[in-house]
DODOZA-758435 format. One record per atom (N, C-alpha, C, O): residue number from 1; atom name; residue in three letters; x, y, z. Coordinates in nm, 2 decimals, always signed. Example, Ala and Ser with C-alpha at 12.3 -4.5 7.8 and 13.67 -1.06 7.14 Angstrom:
+-----+-------+---------+--------+--------+--------+
! num ! atomo ! residuo !     xx !     yy !     zz !
+-----+-------+---------+--------+--------+--------+
!   1 !     N !     ALA !  +1.32 !  -0.57 !  +0.78 !
!   1 !    CA !     ALA !  +1.23 !  -0.45 !  +0.78 !
!   1 !     C !     ALA !  +1.32 !  -0.33 !  +0.78 !
!   1 !     O !     ALA !  +1.42 !  -0.33 !  +0.85 !
!   2 !     N !     SER !  +1.28 !  -0.22 !  +0.71 !
!   2 !    CA !     SER !  +1.37 !  -0.11 !  +0.71 !
!   2 !     C !     SER !  +1.29 !  +0.00 !  +0.79 !
!   2 !     O !     SER !  +1.34 !  +0.11 !  +0.80 !
+-----+-------+---------+--------+--------+--------+
//
This chain:
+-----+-------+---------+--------+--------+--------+
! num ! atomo ! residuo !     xx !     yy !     zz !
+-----+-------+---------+--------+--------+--------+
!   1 !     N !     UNK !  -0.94 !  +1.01 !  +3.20 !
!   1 !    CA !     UNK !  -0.89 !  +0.91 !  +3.12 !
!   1 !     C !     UNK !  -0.75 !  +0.88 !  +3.15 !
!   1 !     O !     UNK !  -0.65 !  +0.95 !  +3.14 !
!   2 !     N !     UNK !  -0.75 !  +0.76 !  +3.20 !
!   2 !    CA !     UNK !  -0.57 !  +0.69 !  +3.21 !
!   2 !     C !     UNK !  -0.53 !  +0.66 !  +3.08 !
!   2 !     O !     UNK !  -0.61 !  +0.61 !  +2.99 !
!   3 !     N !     UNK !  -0.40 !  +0.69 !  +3.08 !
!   3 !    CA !     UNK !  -0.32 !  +0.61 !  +2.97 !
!   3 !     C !     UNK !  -0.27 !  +0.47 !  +3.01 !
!   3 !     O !     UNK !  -0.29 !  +0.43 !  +3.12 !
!   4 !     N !     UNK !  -0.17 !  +0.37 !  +2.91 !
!   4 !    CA !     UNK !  -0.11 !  +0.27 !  +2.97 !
!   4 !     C !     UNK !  -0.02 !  +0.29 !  +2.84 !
!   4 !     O !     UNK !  -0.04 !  +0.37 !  +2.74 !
!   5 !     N !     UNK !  +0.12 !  +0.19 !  +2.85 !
!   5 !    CA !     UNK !  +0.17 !  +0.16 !  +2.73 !
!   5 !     C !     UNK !  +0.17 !  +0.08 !  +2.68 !
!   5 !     O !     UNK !  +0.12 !  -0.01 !  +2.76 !
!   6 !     N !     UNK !  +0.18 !  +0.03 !  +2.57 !
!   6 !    CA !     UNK !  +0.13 !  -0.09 !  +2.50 !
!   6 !     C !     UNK !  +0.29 !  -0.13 !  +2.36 !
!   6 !     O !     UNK !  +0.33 !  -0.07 !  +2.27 !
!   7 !     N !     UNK !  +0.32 !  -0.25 !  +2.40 !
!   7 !    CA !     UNK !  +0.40 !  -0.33 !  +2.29 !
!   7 !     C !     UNK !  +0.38 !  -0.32 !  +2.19 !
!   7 !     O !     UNK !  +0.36 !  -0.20 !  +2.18 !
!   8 !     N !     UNK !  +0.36 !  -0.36 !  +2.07 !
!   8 !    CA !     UNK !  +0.36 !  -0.41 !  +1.95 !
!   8 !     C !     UNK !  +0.47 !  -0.40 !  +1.86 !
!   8 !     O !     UNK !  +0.53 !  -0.30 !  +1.85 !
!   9 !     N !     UNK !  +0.53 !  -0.54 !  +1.80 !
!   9 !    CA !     UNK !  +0.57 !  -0.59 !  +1.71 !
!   9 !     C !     UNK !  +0.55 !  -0.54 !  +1.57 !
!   9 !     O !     UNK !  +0.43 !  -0.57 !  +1.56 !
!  10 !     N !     UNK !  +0.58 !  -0.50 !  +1.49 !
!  10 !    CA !     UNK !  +0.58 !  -0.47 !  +1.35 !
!  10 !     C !     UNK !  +0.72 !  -0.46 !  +1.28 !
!  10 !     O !     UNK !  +0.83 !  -0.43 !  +1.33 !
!  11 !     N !     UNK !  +0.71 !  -0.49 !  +1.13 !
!  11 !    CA !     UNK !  +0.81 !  -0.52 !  +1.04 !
!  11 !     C !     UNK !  +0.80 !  -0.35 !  +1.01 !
!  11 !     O !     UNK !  +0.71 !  -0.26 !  +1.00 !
!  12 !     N !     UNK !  +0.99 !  -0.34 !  +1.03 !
!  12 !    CA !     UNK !  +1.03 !  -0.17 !  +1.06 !
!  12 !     C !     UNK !  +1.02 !  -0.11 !  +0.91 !
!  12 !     O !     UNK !  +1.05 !  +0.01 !  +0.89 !
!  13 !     N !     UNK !  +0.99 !  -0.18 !  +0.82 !
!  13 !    CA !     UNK !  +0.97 !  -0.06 !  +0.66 !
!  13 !     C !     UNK !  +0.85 !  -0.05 !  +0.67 !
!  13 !     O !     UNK !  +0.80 !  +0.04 !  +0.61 !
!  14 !     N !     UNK !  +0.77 !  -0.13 !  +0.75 !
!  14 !    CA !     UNK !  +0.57 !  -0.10 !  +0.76 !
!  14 !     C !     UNK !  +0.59 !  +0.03 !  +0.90 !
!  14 !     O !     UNK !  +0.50 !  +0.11 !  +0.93 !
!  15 !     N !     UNK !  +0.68 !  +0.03 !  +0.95 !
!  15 !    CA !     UNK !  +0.64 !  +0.13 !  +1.08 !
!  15 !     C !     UNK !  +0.76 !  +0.25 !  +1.00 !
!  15 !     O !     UNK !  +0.76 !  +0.37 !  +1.03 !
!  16 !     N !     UNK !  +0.82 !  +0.21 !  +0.92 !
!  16 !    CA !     UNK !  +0.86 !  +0.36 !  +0.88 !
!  16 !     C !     UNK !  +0.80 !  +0.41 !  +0.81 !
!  16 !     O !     UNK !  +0.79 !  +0.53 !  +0.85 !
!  17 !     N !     UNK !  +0.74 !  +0.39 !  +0.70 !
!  17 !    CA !     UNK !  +0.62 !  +0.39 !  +0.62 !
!  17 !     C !     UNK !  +0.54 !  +0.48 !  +0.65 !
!  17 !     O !     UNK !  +0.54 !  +0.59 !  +0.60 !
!  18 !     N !     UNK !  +0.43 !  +0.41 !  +0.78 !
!  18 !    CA !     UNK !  +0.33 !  +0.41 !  +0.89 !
!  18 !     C !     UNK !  +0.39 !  +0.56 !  +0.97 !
!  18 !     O !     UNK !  +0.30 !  +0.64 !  +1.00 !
!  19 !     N !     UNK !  +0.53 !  +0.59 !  +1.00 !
!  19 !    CA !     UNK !  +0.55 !  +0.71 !  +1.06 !
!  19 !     C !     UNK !  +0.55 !  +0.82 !  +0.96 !
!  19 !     O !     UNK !  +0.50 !  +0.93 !  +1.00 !
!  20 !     N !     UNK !  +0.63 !  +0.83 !  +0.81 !
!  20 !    CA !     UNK !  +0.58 !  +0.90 !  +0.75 !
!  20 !     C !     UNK !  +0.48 !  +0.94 !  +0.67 !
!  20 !     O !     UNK !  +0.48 !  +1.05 !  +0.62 !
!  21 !     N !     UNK !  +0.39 !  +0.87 !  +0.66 !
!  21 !    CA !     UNK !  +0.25 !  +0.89 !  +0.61 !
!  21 !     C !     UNK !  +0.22 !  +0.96 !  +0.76 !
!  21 !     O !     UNK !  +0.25 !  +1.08 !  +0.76 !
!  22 !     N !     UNK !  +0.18 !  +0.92 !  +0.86 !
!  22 !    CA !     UNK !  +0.10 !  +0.97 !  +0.95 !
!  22 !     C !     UNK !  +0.17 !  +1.15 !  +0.99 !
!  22 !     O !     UNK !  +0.10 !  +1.25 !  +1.00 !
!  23 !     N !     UNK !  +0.33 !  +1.16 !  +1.00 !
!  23 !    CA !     UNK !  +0.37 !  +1.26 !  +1.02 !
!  23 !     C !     UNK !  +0.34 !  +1.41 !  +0.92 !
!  23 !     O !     UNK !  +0.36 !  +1.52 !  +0.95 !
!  24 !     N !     UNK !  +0.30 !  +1.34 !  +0.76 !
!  24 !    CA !     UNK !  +0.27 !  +1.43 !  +0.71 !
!  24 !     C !     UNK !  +0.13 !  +1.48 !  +0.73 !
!  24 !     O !     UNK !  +0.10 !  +1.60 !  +0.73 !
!  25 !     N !     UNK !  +0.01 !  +1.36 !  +0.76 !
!  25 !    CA !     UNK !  -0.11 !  +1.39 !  +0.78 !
!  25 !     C !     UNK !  -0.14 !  +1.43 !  +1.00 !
!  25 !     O !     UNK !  -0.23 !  +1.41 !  +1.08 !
!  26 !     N !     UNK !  -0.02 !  +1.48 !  +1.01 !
!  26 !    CA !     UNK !  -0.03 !  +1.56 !  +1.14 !
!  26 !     C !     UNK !  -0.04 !  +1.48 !  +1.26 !
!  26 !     O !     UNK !  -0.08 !  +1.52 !  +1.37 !
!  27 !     N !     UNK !  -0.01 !  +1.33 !  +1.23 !
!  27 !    CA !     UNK !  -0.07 !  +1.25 !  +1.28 !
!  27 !     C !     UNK !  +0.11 !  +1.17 !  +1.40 !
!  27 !     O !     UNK !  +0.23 !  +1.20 !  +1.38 !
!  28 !     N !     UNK !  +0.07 !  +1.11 !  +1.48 !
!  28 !    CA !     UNK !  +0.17 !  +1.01 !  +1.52 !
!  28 !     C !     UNK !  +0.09 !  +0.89 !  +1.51 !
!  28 !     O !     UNK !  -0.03 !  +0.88 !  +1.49 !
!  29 !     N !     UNK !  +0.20 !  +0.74 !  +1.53 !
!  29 !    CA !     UNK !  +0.13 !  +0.59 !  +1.54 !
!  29 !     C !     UNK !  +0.07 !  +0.59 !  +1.65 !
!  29 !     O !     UNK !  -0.04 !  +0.54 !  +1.66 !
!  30 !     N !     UNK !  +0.13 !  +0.65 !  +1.75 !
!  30 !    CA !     UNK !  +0.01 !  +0.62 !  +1.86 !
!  30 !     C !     UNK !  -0.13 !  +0.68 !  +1.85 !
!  30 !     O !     UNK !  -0.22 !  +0.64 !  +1.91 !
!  31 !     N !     UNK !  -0.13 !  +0.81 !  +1.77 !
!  31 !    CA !     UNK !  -0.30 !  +0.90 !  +1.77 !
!  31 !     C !     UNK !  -0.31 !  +0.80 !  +1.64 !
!  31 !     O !     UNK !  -0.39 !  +0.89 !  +1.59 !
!  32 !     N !     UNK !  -0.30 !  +0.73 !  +1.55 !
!  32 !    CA !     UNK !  -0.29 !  +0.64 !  +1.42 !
!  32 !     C !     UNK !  -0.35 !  +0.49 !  +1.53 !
!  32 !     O !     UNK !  -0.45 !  +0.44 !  +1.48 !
!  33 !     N !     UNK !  -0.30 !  +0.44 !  +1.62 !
!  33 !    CA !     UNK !  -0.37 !  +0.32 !  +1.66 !
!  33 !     C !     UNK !  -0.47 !  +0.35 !  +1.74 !
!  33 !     O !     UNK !  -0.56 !  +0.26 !  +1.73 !
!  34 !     N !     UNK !  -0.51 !  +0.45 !  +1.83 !
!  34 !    CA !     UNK !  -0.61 !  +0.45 !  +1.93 !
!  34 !     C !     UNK !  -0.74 !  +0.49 !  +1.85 !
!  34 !     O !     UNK !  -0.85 !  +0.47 !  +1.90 !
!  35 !     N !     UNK !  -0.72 !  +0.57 !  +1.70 !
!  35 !    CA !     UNK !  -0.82 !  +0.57 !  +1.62 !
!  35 !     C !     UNK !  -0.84 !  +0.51 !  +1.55 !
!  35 !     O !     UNK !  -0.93 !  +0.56 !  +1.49 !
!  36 !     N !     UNK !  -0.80 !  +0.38 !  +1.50 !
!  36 !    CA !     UNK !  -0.81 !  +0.25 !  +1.47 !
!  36 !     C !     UNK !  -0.88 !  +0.15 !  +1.56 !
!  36 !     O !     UNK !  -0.95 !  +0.05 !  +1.53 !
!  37 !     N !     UNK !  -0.84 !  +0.20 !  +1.68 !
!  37 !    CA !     UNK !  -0.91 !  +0.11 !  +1.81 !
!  37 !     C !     UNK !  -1.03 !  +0.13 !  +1.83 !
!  37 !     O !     UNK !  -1.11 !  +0.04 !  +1.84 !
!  38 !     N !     UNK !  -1.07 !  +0.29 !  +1.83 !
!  38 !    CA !     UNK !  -1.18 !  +0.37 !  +1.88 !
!  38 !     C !     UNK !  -1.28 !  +0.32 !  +1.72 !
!  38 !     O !     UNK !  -1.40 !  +0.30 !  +1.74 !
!  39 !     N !     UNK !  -1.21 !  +0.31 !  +1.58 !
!  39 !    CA !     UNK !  -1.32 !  +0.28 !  +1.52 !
!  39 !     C !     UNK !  -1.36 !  +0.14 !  +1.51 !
!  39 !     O !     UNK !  -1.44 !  +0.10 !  +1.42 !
!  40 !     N !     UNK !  -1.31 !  +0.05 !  +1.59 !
!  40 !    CA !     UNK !  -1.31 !  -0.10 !  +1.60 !
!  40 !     C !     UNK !  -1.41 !  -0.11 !  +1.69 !
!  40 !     O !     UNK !  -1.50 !  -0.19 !  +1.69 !
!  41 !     N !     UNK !  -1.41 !  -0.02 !  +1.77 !
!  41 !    CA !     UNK !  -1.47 !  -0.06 !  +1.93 !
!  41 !     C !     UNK !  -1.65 !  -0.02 !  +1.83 !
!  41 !     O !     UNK !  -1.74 !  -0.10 !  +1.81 !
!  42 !     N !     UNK !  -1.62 !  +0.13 !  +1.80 !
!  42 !    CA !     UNK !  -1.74 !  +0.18 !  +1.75 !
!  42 !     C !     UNK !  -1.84 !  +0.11 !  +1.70 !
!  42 !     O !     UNK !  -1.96 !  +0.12 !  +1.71 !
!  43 !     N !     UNK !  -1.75 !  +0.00 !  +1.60 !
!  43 !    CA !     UNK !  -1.87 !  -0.04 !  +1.46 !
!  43 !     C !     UNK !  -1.81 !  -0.17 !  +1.47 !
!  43 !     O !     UNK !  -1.79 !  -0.24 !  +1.37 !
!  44 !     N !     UNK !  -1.77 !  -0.24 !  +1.62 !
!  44 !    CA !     UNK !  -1.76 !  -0.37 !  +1.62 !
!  44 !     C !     UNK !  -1.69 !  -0.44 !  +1.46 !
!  44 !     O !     UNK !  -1.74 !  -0.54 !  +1.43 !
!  45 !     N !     UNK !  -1.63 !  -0.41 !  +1.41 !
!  45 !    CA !     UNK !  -1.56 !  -0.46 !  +1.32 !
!  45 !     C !     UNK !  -1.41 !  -0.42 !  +1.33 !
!  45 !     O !     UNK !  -1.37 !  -0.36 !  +1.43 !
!  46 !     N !     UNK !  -1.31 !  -0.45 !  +1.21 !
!  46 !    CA !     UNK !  -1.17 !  -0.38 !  +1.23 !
!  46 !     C !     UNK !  -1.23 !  -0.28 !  +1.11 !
!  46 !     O !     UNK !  -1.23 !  -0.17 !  +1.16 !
!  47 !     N !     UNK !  -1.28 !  -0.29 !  +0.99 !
!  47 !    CA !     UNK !  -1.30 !  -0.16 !  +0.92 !
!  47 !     C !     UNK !  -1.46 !  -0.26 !  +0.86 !
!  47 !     O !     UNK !  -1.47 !  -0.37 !  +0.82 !
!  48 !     N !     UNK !  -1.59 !  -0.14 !  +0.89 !
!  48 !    CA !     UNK !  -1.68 !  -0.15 !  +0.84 !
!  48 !     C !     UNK !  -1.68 !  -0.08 !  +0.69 !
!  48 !     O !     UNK !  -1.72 !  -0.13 !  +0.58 !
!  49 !     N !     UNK !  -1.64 !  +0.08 !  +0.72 !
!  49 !    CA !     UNK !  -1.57 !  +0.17 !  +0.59 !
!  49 !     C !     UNK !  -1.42 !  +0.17 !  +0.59 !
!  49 !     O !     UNK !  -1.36 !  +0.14 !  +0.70 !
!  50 !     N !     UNK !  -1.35 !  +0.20 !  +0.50 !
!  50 !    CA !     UNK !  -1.24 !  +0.22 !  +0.48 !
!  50 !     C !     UNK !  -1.21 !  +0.38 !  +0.54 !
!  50 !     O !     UNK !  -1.29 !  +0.47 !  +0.50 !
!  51 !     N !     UNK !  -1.12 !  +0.41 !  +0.63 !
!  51 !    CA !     UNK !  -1.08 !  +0.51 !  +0.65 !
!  51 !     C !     UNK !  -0.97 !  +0.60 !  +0.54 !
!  51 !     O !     UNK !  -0.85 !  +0.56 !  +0.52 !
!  52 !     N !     UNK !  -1.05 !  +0.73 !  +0.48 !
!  52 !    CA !     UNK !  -0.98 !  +0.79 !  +0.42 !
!  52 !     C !     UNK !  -0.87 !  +0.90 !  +0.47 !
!  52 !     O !     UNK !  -0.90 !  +0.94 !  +0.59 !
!  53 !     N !     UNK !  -0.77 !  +0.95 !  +0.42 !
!  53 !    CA !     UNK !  -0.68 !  +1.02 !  +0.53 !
!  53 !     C !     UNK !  -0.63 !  +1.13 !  +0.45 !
!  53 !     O !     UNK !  -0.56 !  +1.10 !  +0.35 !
!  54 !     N !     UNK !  -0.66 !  +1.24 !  +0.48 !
!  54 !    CA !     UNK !  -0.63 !  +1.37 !  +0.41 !
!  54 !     C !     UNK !  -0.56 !  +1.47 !  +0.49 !
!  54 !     O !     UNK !  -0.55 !  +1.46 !  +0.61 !
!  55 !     N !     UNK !  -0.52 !  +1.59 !  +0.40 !
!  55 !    CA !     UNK !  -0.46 !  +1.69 !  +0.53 !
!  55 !     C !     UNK !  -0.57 !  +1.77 !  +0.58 !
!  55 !     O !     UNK !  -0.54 !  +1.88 !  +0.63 !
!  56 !     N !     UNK !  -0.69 !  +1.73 !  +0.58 !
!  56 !    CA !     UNK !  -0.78 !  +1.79 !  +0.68 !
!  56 !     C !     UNK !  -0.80 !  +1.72 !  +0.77 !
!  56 !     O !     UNK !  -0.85 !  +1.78 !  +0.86 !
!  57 !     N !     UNK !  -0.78 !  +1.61 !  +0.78 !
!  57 !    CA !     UNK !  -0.82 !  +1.50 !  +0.89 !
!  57 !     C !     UNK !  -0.85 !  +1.32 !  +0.85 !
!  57 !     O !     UNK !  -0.79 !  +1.24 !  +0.79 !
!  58 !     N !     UNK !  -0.95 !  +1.31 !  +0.90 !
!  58 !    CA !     UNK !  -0.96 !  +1.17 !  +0.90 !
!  58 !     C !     UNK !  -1.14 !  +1.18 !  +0.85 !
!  58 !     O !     UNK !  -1.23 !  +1.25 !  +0.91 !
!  59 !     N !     UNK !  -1.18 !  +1.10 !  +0.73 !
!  59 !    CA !     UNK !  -1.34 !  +1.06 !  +0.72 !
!  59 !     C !     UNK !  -1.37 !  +0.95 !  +0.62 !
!  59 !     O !     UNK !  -1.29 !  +0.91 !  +0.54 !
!  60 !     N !     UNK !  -1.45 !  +0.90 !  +0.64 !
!  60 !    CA !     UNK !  -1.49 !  +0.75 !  +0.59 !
!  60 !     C !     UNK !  -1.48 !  +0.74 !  +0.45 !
!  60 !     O !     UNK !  -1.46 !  +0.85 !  +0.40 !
!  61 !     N !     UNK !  -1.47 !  +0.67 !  +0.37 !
!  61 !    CA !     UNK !  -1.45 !  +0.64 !  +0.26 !
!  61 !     C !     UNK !  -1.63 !  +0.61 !  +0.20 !
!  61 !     O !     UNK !  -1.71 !  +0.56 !  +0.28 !
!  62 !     N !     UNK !  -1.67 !  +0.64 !  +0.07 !
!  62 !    CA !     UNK !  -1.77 !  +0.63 !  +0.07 !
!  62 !     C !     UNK !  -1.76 !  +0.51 !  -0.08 !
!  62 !     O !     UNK !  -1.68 !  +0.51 !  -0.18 !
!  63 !     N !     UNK !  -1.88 !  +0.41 !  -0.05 !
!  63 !    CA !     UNK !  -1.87 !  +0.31 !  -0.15 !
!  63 !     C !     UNK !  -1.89 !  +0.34 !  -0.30 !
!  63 !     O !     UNK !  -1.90 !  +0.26 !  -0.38 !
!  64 !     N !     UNK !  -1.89 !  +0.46 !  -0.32 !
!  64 !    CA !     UNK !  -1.96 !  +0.48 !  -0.43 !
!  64 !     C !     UNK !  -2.07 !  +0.41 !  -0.48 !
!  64 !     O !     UNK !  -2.18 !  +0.40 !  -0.43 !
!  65 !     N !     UNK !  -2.01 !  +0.36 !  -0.61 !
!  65 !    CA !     UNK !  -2.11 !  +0.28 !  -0.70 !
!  65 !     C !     UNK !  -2.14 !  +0.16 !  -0.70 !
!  65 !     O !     UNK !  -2.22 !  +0.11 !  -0.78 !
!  66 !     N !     UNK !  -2.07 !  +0.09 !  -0.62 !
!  66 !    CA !     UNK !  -2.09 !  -0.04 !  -0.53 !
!  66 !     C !     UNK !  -2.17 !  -0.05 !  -0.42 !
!  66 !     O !     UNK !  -2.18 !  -0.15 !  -0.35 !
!  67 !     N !     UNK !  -2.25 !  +0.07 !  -0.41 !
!  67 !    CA !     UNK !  -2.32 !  +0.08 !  -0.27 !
!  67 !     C !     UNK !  -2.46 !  +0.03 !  -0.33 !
!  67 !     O !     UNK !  -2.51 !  +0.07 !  -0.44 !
!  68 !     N !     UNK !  -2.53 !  -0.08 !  -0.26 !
!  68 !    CA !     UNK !  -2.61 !  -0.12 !  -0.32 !
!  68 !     C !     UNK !  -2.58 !  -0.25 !  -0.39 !
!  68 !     O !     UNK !  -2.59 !  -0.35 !  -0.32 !
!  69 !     N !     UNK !  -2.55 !  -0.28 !  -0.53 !
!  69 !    CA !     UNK !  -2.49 !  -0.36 !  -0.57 !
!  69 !     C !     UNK !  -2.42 !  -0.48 !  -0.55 !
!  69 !     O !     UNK !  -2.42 !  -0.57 !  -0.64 !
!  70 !     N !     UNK !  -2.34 !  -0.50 !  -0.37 !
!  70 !    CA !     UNK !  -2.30 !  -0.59 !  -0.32 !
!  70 !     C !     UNK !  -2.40 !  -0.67 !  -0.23 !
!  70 !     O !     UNK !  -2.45 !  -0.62 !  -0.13 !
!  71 !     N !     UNK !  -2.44 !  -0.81 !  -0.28 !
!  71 !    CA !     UNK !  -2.52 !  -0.88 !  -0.16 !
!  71 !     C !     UNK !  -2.43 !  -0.98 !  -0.09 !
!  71 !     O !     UNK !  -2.30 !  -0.99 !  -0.10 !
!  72 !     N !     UNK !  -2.49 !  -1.04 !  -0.03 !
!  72 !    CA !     UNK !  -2.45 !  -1.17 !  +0.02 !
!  72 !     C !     UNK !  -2.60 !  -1.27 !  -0.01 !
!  72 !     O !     UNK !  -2.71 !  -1.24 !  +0.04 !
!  73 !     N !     UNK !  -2.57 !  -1.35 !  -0.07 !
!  73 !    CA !     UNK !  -2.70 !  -1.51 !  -0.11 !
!  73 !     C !     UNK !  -2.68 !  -1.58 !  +0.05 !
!  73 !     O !     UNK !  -2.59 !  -1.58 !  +0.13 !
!  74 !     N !     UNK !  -2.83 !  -1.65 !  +0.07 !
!  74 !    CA !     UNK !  -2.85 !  -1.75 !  +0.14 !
!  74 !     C !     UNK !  -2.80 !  -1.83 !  +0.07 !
!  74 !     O !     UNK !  -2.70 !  -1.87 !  +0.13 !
!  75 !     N !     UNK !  -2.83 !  -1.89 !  -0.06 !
!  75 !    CA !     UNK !  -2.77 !  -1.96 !  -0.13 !
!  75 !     C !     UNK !  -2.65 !  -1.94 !  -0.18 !
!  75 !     O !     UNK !  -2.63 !  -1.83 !  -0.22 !
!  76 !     N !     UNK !  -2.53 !  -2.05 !  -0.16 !
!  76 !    CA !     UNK !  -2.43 !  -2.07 !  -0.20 !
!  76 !     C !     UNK !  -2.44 !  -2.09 !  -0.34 !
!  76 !     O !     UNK !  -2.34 !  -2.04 !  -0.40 !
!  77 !     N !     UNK !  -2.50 !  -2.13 !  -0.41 !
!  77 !    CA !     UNK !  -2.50 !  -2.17 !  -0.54 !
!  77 !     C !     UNK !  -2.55 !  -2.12 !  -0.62 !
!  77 !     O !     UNK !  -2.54 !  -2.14 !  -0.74 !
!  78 !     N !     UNK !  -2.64 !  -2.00 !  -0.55 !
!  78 !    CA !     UNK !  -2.75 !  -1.90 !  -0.68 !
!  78 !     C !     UNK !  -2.65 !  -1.83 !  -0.74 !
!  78 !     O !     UNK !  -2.66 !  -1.83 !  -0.86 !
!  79 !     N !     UNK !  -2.56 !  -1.75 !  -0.68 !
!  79 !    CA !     UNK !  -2.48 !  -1.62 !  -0.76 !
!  79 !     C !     UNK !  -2.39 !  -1.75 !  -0.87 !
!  79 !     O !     UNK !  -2.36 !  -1.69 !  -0.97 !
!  80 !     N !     UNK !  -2.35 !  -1.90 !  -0.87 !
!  80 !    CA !     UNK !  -2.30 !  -1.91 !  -0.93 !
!  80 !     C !     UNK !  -2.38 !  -2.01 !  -1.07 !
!  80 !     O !     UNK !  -2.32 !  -2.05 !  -1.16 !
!  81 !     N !     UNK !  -2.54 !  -2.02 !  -1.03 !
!  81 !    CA !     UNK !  -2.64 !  -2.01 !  -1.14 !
!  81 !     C !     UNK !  -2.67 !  -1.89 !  -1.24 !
!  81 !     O !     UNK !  -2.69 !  -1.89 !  -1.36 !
!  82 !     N !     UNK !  -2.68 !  -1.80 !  -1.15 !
!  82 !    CA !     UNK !  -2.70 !  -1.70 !  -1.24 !
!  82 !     C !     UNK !  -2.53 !  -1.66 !  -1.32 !
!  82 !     O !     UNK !  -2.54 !  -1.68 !  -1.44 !
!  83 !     N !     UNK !  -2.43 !  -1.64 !  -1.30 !
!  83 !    CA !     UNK !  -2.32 !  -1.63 !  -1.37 !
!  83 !     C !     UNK !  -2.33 !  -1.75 !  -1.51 !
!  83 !     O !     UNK !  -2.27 !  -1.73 !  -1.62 !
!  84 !     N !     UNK !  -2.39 !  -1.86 !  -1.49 !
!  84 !    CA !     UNK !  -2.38 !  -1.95 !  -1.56 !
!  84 !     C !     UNK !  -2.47 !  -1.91 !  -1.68 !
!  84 !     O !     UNK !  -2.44 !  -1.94 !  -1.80 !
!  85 !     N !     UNK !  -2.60 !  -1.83 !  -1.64 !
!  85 !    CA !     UNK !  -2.69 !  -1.79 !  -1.73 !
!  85 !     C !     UNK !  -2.70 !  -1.73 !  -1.79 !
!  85 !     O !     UNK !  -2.78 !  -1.74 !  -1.89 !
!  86 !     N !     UNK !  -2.57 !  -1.61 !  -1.78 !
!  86 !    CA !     UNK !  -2.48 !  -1.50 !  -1.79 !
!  86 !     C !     UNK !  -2.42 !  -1.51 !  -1.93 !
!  86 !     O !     UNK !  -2.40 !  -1.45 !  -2.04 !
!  87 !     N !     UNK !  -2.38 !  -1.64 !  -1.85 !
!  87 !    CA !     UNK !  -2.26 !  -1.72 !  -1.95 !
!  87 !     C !     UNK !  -2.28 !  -1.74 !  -2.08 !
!  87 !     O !     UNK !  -2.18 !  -1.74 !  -2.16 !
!  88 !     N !     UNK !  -2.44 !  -1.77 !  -2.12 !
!  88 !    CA !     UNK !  -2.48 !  -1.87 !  -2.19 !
!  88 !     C !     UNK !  -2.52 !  -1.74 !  -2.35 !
!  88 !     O !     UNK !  -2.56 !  -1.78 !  -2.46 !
+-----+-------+---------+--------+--------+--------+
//
């Protein structure tokens, strides 16, 4: 595996922030972006779960009680029929 270096731009109270959260969770910004990258690549999205961050490491966030519960309608207009029905 090659490495390269890579730029980025960021506002310096988000990367001081970003250095001390990561340095207590054992972490640096650079092993903090390439596992940001690596879960991007993984699950084609930027976050499919939220990543949770502890001093044991790094694991997914789980939806709880929302799991299930969230759809998306074909219809644009049913979720706001039924709220109407809701309403009444």
């Amino acid at each position: 595996m090659s490495y390269v270096n890579t730029n980025i731009r960021m506002d310096s109270e988000v990367k001081r922030q970003a250095q001390e959260l990561f340095a207590n969770l054992g972490f640096d910004i650079s092993q903090a972006v390439n596992l940001l990258l690596q879960q991007a690549i993984a699950n084609q999205t930027i976050m499919e779960k939220p990543l949770v961050f502890n001093q044991s490491g790094v694991k997914q966030a789980k939806l709880g009680g929302w799991e299930g519960k969230v759809w998306m309608s074909d219809d644009f207009d049913e979720p706001l029929e039924e709220f109407k029905e809701y309403m009444q």
